[in-house]
TIROTI-96826 format. One record per residue (C-alpha): x, y negated, z negated; residue number from 1; residue in one letter. Coordinates in steps of 0.2 Angstrom, whole numbers, plus 5000, padded with zeros to 4 digits. Layout:
BEGIN
atom x X | y Y | z Z | nr NUM | rest a
...
//
This chain:
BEGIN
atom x 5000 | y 5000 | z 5000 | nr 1 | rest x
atom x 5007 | y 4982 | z 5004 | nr 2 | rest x
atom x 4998 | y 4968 | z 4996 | nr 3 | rest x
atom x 5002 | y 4949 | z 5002 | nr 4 | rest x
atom x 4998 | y 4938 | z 4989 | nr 5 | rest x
atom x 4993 | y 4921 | z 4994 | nr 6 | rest x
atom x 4995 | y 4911 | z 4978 | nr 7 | rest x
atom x 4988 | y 4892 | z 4977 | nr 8 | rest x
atom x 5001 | y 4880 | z 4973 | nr 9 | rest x
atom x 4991 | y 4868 | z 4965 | nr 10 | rest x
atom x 4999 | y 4872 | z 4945 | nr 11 | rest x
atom x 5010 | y 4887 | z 4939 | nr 12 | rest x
atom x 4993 | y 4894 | z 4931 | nr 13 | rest x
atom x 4990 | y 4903 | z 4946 | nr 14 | rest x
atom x 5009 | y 4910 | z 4949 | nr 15 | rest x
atom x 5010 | y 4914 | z 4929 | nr 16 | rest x
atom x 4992 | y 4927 | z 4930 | nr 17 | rest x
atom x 4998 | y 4931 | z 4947 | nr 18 | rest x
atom x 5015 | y 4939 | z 4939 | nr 19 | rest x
atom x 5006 | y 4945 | z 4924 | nr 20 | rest x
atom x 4995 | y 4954 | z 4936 | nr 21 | rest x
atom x 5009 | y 4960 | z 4949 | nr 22 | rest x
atom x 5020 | y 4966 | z 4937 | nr 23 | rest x
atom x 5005 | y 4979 | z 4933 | nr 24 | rest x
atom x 5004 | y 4986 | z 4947 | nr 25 | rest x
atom x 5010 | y 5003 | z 4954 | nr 26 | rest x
atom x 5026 | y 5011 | z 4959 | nr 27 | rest x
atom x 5016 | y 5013 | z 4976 | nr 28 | rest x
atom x 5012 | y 4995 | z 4979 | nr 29 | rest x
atom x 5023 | y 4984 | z 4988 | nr 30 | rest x
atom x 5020 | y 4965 | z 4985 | nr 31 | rest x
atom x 5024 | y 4949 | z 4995 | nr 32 | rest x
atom x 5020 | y 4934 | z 4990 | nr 33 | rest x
atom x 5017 | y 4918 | z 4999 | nr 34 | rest x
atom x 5016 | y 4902 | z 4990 | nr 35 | rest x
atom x 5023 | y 4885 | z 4989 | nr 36 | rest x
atom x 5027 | y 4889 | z 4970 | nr 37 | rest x
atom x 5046 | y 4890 | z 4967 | nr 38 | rest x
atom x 5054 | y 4907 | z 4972 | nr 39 | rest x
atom x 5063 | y 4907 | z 4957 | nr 40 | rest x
atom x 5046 | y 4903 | z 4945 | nr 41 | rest x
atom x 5045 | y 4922 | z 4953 | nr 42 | rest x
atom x 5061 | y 4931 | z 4948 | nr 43 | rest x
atom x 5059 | y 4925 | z 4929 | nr 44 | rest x
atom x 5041 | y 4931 | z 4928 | nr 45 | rest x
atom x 5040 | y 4947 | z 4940 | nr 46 | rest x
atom x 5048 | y 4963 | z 4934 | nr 47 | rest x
atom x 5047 | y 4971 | z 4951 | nr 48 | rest x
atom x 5055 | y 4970 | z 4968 | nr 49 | rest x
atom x 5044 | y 4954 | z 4980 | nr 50 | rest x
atom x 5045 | y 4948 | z 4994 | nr 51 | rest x
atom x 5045 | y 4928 | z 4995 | nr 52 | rest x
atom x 5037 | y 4919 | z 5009 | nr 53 | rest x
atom x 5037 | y 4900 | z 5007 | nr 54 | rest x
atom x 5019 | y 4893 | z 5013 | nr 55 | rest x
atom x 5003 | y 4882 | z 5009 | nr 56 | rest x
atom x 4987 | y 4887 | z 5013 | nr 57 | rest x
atom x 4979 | y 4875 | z 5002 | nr 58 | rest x
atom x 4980 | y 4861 | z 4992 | nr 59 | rest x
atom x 4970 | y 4861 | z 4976 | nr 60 | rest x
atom x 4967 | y 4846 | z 4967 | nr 61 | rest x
atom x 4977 | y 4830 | z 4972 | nr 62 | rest x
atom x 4980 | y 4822 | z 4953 | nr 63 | rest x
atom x 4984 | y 4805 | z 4945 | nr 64 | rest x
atom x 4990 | y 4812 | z 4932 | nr 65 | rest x
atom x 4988 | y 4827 | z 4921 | nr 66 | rest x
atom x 4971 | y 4828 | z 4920 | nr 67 | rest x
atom x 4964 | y 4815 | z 4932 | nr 68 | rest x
atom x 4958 | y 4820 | z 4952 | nr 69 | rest x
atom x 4960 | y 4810 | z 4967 | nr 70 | rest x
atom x 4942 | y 4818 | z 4974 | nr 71 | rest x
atom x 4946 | y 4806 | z 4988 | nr 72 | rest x
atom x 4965 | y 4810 | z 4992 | nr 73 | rest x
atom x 4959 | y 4829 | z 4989 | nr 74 | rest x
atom x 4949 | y 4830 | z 5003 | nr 75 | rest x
atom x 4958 | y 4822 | z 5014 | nr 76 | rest x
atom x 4974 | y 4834 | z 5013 | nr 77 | rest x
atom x 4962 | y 4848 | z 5011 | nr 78 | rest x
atom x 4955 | y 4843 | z 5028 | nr 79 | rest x
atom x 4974 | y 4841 | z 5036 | nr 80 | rest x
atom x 4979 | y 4859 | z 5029 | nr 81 | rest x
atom x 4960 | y 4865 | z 5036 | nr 82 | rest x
atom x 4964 | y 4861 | z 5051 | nr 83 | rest x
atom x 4981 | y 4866 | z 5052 | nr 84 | rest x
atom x 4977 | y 4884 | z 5046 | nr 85 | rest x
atom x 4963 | y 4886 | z 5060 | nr 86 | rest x
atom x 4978 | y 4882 | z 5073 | nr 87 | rest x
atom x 4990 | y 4896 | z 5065 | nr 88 | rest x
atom x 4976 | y 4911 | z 5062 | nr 89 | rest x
atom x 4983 | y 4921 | z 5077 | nr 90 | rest x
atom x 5000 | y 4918 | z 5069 | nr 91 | rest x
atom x 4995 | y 4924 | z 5053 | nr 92 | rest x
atom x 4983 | y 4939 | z 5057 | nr 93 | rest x
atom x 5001 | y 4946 | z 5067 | nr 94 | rest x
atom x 5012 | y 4942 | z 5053 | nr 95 | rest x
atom x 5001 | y 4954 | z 5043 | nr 96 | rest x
atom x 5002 | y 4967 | z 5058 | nr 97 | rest x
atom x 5019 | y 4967 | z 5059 | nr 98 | rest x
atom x 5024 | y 4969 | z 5042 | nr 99 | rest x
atom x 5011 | y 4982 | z 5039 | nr 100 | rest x
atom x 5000 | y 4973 | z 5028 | nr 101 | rest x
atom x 4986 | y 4983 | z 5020 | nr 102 | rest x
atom x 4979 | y 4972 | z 5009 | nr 103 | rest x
atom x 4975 | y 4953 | z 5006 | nr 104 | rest x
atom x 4975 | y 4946 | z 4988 | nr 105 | rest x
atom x 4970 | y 4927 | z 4985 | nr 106 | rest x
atom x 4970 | y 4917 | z 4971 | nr 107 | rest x
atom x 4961 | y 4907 | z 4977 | nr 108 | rest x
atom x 4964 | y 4901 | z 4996 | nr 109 | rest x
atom x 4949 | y 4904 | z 5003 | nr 110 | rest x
atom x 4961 | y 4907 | z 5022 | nr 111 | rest x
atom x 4969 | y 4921 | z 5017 | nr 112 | rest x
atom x 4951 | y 4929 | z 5018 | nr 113 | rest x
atom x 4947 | y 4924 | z 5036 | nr 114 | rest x
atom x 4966 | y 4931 | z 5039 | nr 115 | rest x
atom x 4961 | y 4948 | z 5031 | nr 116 | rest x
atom x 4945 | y 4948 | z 5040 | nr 117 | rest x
atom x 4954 | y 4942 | z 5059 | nr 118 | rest x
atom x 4964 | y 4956 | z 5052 | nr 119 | rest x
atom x 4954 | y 4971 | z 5050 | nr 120 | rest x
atom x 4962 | y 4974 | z 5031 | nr 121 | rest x
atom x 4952 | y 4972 | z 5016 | nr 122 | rest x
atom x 4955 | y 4957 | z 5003 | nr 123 | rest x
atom x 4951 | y 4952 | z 4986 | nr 124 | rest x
atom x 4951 | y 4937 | z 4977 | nr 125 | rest x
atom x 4959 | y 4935 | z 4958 | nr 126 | rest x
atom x 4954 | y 4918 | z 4950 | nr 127 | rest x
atom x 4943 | y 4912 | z 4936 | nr 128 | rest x
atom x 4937 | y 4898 | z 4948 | nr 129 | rest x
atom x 4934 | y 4894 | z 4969 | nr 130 | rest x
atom x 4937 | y 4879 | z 4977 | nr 131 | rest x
atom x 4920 | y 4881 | z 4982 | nr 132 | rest x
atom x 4917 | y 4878 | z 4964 | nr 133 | rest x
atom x 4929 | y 4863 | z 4962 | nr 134 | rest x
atom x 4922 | y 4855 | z 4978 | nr 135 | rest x
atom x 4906 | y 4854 | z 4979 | nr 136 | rest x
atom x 4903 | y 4837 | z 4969 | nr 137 | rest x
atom x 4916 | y 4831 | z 4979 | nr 138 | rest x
atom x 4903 | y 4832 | z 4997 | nr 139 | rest x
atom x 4892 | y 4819 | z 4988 | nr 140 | rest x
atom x 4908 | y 4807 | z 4987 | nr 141 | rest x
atom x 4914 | y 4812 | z 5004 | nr 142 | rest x
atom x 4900 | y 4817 | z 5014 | nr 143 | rest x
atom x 4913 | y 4819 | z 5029 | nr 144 | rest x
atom x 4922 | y 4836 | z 5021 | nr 145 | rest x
atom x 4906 | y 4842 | z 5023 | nr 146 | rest x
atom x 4910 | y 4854 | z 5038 | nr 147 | rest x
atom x 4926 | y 4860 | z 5031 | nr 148 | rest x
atom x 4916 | y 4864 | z 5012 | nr 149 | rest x
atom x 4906 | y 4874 | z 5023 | nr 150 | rest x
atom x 4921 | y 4883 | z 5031 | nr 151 | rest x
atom x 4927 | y 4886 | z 5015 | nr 152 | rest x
atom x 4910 | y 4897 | z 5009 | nr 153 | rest x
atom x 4911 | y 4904 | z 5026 | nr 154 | rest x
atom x 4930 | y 4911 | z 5020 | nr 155 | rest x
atom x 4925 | y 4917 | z 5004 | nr 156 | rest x
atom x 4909 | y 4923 | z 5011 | nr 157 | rest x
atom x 4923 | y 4934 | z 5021 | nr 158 | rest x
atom x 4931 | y 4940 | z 5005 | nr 159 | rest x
atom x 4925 | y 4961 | z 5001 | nr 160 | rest x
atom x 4930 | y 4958 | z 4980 | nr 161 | rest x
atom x 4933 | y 4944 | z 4969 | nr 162 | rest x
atom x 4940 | y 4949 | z 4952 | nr 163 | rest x
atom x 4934 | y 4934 | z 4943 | nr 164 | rest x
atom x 4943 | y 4932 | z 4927 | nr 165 | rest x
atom x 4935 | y 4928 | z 4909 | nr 166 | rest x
atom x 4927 | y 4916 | z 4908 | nr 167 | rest x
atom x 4922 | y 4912 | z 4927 | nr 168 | rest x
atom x 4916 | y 4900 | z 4936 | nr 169 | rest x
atom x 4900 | y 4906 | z 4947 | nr 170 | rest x
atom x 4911 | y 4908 | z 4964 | nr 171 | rest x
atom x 4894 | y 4909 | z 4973 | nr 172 | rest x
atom x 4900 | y 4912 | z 4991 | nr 173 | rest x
atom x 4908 | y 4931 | z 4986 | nr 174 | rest x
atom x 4898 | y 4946 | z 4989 | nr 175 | rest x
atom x 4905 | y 4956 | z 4979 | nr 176 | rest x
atom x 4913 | y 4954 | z 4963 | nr 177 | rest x
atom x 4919 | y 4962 | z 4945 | nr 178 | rest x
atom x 4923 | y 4955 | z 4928 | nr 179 | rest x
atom x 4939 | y 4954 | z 4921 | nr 180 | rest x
atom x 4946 | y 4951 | z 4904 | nr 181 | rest x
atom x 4959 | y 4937 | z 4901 | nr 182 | rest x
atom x 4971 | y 4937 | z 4909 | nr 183 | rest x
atom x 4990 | y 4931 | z 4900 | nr 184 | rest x
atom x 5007 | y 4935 | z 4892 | nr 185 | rest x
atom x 5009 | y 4942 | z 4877 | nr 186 | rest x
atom x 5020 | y 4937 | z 4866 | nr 187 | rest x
atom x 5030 | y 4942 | z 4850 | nr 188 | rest x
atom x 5034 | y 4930 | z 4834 | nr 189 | rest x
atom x 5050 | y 4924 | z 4831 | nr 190 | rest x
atom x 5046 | y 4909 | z 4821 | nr 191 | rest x
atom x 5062 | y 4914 | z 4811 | nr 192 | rest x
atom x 5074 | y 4914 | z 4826 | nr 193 | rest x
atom x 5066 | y 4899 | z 4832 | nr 194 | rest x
atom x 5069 | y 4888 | z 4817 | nr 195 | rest x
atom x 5084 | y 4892 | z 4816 | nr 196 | rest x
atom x 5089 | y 4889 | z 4834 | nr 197 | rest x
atom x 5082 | y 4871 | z 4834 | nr 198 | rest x
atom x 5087 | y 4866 | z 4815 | nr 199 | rest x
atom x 5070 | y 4866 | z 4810 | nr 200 | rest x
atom x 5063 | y 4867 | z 4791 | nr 201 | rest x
atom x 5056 | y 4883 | z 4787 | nr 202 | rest x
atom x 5042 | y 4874 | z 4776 | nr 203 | rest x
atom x 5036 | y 4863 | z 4793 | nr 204 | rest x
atom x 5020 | y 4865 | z 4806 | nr 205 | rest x
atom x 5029 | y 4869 | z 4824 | nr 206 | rest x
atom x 5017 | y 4864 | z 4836 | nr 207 | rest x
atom x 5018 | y 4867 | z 4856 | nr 208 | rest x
atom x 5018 | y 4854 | z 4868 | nr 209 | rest x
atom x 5017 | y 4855 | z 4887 | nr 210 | rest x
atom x 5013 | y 4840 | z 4898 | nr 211 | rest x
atom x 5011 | y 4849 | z 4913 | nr 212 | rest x
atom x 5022 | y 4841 | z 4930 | nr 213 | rest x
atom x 5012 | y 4827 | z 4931 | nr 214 | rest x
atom x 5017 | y 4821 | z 4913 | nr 215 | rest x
atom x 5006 | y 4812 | z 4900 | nr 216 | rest x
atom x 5019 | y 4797 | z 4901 | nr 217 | rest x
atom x 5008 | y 4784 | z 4894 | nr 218 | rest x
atom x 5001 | y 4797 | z 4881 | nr 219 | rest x
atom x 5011 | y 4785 | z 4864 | nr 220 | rest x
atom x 5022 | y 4799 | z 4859 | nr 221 | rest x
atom x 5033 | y 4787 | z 4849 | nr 222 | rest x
atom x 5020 | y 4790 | z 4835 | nr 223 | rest x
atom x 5025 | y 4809 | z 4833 | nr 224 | rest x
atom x 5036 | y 4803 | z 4819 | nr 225 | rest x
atom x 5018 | y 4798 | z 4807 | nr 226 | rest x
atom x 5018 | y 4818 | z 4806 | nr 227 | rest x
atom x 5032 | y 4821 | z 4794 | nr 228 | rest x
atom x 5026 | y 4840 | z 4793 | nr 229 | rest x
atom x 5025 | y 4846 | z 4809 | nr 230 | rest x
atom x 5041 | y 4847 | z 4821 | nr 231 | rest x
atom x 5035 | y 4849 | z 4840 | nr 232 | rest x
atom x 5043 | y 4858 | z 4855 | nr 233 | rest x
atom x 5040 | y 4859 | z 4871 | nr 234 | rest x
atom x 5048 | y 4861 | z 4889 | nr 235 | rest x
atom x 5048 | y 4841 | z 4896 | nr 236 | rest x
atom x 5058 | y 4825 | z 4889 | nr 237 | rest x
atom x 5045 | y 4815 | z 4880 | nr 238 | rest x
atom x 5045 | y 4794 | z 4883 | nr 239 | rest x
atom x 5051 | y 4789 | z 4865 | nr 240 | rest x
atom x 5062 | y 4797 | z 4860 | nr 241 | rest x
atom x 5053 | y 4806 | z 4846 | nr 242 | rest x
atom x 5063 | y 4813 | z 4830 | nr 243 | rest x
atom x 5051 | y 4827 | z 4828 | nr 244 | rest x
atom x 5053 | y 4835 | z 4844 | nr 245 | rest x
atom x 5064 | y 4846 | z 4850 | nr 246 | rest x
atom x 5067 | y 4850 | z 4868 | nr 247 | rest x
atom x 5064 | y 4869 | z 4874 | nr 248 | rest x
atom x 5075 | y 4878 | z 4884 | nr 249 | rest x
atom x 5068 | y 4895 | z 4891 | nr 250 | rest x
atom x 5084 | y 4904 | z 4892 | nr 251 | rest x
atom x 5083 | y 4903 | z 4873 | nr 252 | rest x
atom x 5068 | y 4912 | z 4872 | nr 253 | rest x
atom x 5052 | y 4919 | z 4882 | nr 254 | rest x
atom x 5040 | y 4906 | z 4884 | nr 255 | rest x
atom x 5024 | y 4917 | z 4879 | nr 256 | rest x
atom x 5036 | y 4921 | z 4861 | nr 257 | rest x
atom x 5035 | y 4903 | z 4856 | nr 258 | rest x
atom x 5017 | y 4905 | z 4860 | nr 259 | rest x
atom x 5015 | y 4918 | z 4848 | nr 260 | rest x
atom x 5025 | y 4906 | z 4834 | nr 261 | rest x
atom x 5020 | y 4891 | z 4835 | nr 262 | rest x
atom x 5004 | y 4885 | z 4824 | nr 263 | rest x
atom x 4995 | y 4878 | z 4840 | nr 264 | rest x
atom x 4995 | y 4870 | z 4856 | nr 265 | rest x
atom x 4994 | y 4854 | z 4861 | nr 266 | rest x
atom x 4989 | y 4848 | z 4881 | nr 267 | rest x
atom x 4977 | y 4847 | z 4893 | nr 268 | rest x
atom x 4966 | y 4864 | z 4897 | nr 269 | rest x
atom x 4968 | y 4876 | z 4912 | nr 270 | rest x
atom x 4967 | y 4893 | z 4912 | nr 271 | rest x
atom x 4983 | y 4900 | z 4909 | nr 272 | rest x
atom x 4984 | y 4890 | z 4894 | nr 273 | rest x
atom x 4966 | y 4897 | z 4886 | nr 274 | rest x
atom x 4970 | y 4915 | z 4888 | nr 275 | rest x
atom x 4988 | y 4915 | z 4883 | nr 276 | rest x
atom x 4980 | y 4905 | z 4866 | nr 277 | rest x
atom x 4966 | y 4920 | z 4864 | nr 278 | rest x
atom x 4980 | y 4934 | z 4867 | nr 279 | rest x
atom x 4993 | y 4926 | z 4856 | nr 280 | rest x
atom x 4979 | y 4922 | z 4843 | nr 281 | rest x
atom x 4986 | y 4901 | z 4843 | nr 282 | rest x
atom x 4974 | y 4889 | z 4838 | nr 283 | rest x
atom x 4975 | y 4876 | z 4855 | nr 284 | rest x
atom x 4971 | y 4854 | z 4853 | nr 285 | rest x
atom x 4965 | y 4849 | z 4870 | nr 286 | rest x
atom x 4960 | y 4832 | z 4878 | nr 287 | rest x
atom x 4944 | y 4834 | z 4892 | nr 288 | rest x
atom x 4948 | y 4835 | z 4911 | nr 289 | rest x
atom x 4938 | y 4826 | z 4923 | nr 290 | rest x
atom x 4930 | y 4830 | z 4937 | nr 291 | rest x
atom x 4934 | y 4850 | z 4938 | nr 292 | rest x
atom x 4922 | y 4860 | z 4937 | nr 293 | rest x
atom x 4931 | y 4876 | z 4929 | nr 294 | rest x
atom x 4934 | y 4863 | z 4912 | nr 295 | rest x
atom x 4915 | y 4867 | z 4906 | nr 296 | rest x
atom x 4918 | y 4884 | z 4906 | nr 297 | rest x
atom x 4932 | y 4884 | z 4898 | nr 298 | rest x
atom x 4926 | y 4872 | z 4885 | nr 299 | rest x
atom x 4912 | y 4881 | z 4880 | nr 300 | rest x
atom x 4924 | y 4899 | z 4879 | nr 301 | rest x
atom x 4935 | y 4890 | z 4867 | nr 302 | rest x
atom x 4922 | y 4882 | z 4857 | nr 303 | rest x
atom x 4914 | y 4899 | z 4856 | nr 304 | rest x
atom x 4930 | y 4908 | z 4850 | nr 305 | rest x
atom x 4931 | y 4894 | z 4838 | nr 306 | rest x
atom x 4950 | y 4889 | z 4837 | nr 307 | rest x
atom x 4949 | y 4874 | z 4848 | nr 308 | rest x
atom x 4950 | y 4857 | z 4844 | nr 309 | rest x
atom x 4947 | y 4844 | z 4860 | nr 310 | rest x
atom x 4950 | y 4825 | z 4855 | nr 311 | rest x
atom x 4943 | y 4810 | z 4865 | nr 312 | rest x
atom x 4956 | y 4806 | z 4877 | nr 313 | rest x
atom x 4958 | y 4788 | z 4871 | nr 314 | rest x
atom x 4960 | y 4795 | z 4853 | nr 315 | rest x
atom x 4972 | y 4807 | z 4860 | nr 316 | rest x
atom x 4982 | y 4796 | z 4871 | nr 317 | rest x
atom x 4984 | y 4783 | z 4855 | nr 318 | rest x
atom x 4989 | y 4800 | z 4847 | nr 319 | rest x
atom x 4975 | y 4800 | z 4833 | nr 320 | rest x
atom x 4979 | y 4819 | z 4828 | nr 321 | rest x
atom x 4979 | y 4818 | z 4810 | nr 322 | rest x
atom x 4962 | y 4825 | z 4805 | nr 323 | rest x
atom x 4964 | y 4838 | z 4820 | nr 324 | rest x
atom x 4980 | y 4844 | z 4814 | nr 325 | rest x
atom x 4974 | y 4844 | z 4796 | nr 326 | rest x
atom x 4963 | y 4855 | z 4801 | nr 327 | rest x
atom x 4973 | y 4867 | z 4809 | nr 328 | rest x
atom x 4984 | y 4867 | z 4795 | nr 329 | rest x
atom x 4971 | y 4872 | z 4783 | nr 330 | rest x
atom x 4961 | y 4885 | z 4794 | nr 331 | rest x
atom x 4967 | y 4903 | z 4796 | nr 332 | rest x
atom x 4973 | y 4908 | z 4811 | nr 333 | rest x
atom x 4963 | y 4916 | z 4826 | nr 334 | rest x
atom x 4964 | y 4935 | z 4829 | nr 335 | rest x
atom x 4974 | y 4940 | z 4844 | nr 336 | rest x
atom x 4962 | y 4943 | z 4859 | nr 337 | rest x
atom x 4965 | y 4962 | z 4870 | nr 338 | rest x
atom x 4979 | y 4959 | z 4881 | nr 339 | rest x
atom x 4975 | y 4971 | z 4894 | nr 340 | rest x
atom x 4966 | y 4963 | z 4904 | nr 341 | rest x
atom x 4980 | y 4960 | z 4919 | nr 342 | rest x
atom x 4983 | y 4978 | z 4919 | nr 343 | rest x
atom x 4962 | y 4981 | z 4922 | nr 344 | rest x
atom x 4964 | y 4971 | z 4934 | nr 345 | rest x
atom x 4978 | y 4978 | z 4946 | nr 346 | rest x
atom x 4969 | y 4994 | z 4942 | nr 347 | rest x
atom x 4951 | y 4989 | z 4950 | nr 348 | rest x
atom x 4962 | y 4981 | z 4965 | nr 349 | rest x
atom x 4972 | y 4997 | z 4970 | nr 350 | rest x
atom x 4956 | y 5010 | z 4966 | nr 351 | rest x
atom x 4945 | y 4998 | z 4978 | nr 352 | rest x
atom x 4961 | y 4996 | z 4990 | nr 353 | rest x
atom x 4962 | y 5013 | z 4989 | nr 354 | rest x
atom x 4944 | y 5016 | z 4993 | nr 355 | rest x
atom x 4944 | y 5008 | z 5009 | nr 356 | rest x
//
């Protein structure tokens, strides 16, 4: 079985679960991936031999910053790649002959699925979401993208499985789909080590902080000193200069191990970051994200599991934590939620592969 894995560069959400899931699958699989996500992203995270094919075949959501969408400057570049990708579908369907491809795996393109179809190869979607999904509010904006939304049900229309991943979006267009658990990392505490490594104080918080690549620059992280008992990490340089926060390096340790240390997490919500919290049982401090549709869903998940905390993005900007991170303090810790959810999913891929 070959799978080409066409992988949306839109964040490293969609490369992370794509790993998780890849590195679950068979001996008997072999896997190529094609993406504008770093080929290096793939090395660290897959534990099995890949292919790497450098390519966009969407575009996401264009962002002001970390949680903010250009609905405008989305369709638009949407439309560009559209038509582009109508002008190359010879080019890829024979890609896909050539190099013996059996299997189409999306997450979440909605191409890739009139390639598999153009192709005569079965294809499956792996996503919590669907442009379709993200997308729709945006026709009322920009009533031109119109046509192209409708291409864009037309292709997923085209897709034979969606694995849609807890908690999902409706993904209306696919005709067929199953329910996956989360989908993450799991990770293994070593608070100890981790102190130690960055001169921390045994008897301080450790919260987690990711930005994201489009940065929280005017979030005022100066102000991270007025919480003299936490100490914060995370993977990009903060504007300030903060005392209490230490700069992570990922050759020190596995990401998903700091997950499983640290007392919680601090950014803005996607889905990698949910399910990682759930598996690794860390209590996560959100802001809200506008206009995207999955946010809603993923809201409500957290608020149902109970150890989430979303701030007002003003109070969060002006870095008004204290009660939040009181609270975290003085509330037990979530259980860990069932990591097997990636290995599920590579399961019910290659049994309906397998099927065909």
């Amino acid at each position: 079985m070959h799978l080409a894995f066409y992988i949306s560069s839109h964040g490293y959400g969609h490369g992370m679960r794509a790993s998780v899931i890849g590195n679950c699958f068979s001996e008997k699989v072999t896997l190529s991936i094609k993406t504008l996500l770093p080929e290096l992203f793939f090395k660290k995270e897959l534990s099995r031999q890949f292919s790497y094919y450098p390519a966009r075949f969407d575009c996401g959501c264009i962002q002001t910053d970390s949680v903010t969408v250009d609905i405008e400057k989305t369709v638009q570049t949407y439309m560009l790649i559209a038509e582009r990708n109508e002008a190359m579908l010879g080019q890829e369907v024979a890609w896909c002959k050539k190099n013996g491809v059996t299997g189409i795996l999306s997450d979440i393109a909605p191409f890739p699925f009139e390639v598999a179809h153009n192709a005569g190869i079965p294809s499956a979607g792996i996503s919590n979401f669907s442009w379709e999904d993200i997308y729709e509010p945006y026709v009322q904006v920009a009533p031109e993208f119109s046509p192209c939304f409708k291409k864009i049900q037309e292709q997923y229309r085209m897709a034979d499985l969606v694995c849609a991943l807890t908690p999902p979006n409706p993904m209306k267009s696919f005709r067929r789909r199953i329910t996956i658990p989360v989908v993450g990392r799991k990770g293994v505490d070593r608070r100890g080590e981790i102190l130690a490594c960055y001169n921390i104080g045994a008897g301080k918080k450790l919260g987690l902080i990711y930005t994201g690549d489009f940065g929280m620059n005017t979030v005022q992280w100066k102000n991270l000193g007025n919480f003299g008992d936490w100490e914060f990490i995370g993977l990009y340089p903060l504007p300030g200069n903060p005392s209490n926060f230490r700069l992570f390096d990922k050759r020190d340790f596995p990401y998903q191990d700091l997950l499983a240390s640290a007392d919680c997490m601090i950014t803005k919500i996607g889905y990698g970051v949910y399910a990682e919290c759930l598996i690794n049982g860390l209590p996560l401090v959100y802001l809200p994200r506008e206009n995207f549709a999955e946010y809603p869903f993923l809201h409500r998940s957290v608020v149902a599991w109970g150890a989430g905390y979303c701030i007002p993005r003003k109070e969060f900007y002006n870095l008004q934590w204290g009660n939040v991170l009181e609270a975290v303090k003085t509330t037990p810790k979530p259980g860990k939620k069932d990591p097997s959810g990636a290995r599920i999913c590579a399961s019910e891929i290659e049994t309906f592969f397998n099927s065909r």
